[in-house]
N, C-alpha and C positions, 0 to 999 in steps of 0.2 A: 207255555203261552198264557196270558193274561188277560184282563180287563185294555189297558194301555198299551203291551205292545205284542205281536205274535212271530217275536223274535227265538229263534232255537239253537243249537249247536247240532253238527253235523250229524254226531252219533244218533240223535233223535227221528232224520226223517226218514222213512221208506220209500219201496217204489211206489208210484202213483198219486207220489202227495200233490198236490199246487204250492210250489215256492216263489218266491219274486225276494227283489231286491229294490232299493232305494236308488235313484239315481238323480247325479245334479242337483246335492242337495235335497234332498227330499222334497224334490218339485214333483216326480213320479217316481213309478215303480214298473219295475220289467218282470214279469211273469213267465213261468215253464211248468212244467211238469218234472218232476225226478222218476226216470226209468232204473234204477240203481248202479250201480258198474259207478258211481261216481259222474251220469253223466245226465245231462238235462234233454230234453226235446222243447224248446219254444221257437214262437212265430215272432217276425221282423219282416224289415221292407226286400221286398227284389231290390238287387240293383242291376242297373243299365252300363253297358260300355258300347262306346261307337264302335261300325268294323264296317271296312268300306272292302267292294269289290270293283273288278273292272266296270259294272254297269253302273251301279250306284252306293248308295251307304244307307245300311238298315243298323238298328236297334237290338243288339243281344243282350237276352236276358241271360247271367250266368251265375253262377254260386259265390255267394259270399255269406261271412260270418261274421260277428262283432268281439267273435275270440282272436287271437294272434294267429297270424301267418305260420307261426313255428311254436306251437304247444309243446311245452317240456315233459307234457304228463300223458297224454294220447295222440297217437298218429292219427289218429281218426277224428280226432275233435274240429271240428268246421266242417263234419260232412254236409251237405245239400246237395239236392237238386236242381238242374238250372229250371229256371220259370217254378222257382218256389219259394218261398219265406220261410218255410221249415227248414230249422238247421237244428243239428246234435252237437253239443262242446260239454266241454267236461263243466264239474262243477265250478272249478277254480274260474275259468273265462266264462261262462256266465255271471259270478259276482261279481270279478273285476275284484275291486278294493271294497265293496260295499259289505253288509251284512247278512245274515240269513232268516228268511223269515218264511211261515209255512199259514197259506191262506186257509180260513175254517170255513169247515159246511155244518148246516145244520144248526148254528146256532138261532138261541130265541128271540123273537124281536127285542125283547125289550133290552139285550143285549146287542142287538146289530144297530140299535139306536143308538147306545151309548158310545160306537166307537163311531166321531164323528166323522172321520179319515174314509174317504171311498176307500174302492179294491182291496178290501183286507179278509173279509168274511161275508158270507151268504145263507141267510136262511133255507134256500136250497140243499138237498141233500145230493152226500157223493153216491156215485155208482163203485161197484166192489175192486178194487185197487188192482186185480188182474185185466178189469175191462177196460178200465183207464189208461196202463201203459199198450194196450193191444192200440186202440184209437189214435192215442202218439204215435206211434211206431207205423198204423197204416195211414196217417199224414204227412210224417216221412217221406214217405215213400209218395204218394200224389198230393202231395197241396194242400193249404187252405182257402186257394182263393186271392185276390189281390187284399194287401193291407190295407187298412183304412185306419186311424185315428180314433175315431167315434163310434165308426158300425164295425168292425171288425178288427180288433186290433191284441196285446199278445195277452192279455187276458183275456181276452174273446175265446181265444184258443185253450186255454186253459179251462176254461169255466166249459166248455163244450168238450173237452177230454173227460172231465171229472164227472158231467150230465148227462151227457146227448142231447141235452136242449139248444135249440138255435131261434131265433124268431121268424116266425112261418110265414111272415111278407117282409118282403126288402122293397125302397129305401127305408130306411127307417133308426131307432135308435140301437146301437147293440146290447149286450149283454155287460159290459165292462160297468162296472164301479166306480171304477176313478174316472171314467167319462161322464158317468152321470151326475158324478160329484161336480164335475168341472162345470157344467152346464146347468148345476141344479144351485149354485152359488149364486150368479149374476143375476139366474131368473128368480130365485125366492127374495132377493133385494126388490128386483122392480115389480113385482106381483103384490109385497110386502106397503111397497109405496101408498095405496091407496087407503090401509088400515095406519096410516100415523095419527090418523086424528083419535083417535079410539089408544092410542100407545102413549103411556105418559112417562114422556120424556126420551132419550135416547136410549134407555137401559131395556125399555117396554117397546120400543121398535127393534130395539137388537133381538130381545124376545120371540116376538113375530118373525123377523126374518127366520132364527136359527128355527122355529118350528118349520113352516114353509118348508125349509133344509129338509129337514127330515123326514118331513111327509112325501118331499119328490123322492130323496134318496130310496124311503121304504117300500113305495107305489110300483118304483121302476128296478126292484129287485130280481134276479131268475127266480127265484124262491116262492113271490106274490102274480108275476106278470101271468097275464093269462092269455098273449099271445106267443107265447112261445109252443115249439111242439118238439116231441124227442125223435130223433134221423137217427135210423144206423147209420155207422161211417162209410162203409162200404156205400150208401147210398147217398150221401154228403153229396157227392160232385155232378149228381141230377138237380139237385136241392134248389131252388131260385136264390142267385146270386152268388153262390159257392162253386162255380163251373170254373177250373181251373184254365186257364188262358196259354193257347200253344203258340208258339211260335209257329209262322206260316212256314219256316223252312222245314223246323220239325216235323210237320205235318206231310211233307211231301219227302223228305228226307231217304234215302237210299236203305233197302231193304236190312242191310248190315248195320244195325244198328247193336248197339253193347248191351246184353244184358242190365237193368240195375239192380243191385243189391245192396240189401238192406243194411247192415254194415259193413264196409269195405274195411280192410286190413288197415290199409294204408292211402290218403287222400292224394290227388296229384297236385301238385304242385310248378307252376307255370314257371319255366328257366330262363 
């Protein structure tokens, strides 16, 4: 990894690291965690399917993945939960077509300044690489939470595997990078507006803005913010805002319920 870009080849990451990939052009990036075995743990949206009965029609939440229907490489790859955004797929359907890249901790500001790009690196420091895939693995298994965008989204998840930090009041802004990048763009232009007269010429406002840039970017880092606090995971799902969301049938749902476990052999597949 470098200055420019914190691109690697496979042989390089272990378990516990933070990877993402580029997507759409490198309009964003999707973020996980590497538990090893070749295969990722990150967070995405539930999705919804209609299912109507004799009385009426309710909303199931059920499992889905953004890997393929029929993995050539693991039976297992698209495990989830229904009523959860955690899903496991190998490495390959995680990148897709994209590239591989391995997010840093701990770097020094004046390095997290120069990479202008959200979501790439954190002043924040990682937790030890066994506690990080244990926290994927027990999200897995119960939830993150409903996705969000801006407060909670799959680097939220990631950065919260690698930390235990989470921000100690919800609504509010999350932990992501590239969110803050997105939001820290438009606002350092119009906050920037009122020093043009003090800017000479366009060269000395683009100045200003890109500072602005970087002063939101740096302020609203996990690394600097000072309303963040560290959760065990195990305790995540009391947390304000991270209460995982049951389905009301679930909840009432017939004593014979299945076991779940943690990796299943083999996923089912709907005929």
């Amino acid at each position: 990894m470098g200055l420019l870009s914190n691109r690697v080849e496979r042989s390089e990451i272990r378990p516990g690291d933070h990877i993402y990939t580029w997507r759409a052009v490198y309009a964003y990036s999707h973020h996980g965690i590497y538990v090893g075995g070749s295969k990722v743990v990150h967070f995405t949206r539930k999705k919804e399917v209609e299912s109507s009965d004799s009385s009426n029609s309710i909303s199931r939440l059920i499992s889905f993945s953004e890997a393929s229907s029929e993995c050539p490489t693991f039976p297992d790859c698209g495990f989830q939960l229904s009523d959860s955004g955690v899903v496991l797929t190998c490495l390959d359907c995680f990148l897709g077509n994209g590239s591989l890249y391995c997010f840093e901790y701990g770097v020094p500001s004046a390095i997290f300044l120069a990479k202008l790009r959200g979501g790439t690196c954190t002043i924040a420091q990682s937790d030890p690489s066994e506690v990080v895939v244990r926290r994927a693995m027990h999200l897995l298994q119960n939830g993150f939470g409903n996705y969000d965008i801006f407060e909670k989204n799959c680097e939220d998840f990631a950065l919260y595997c690698k930390t235990g930090l989470i921000p100690a009041e919800e609504p509010g802004i999350g932990t992501s990078g590239q969110a803050s990048a997105a939001i820290g763009i438009p606002l350092a232009a119009l906050m920037s507006s009122p020093f043009k007269i003090f800017a000479a010429g366009p060269l000395g406002m683009a100045t200003v803005t890109a500072g602005m840039y970087c002063a939101g970017r740096y302020i609203t880092d996990l690394g600097v913010r000072k309303d963040v606090t560290k959760v065990e995971v195990e305790n995540l799902s009391s947390h304000l805002g991270f209460r995982r969301i049951e389905d009301a049938e679930s909840v009432n749902s017939s004593p014979d319920k299945v076991k779940k476990t943690l990796l299943p052999m083999k996923r089912k597949r709907e005929r």
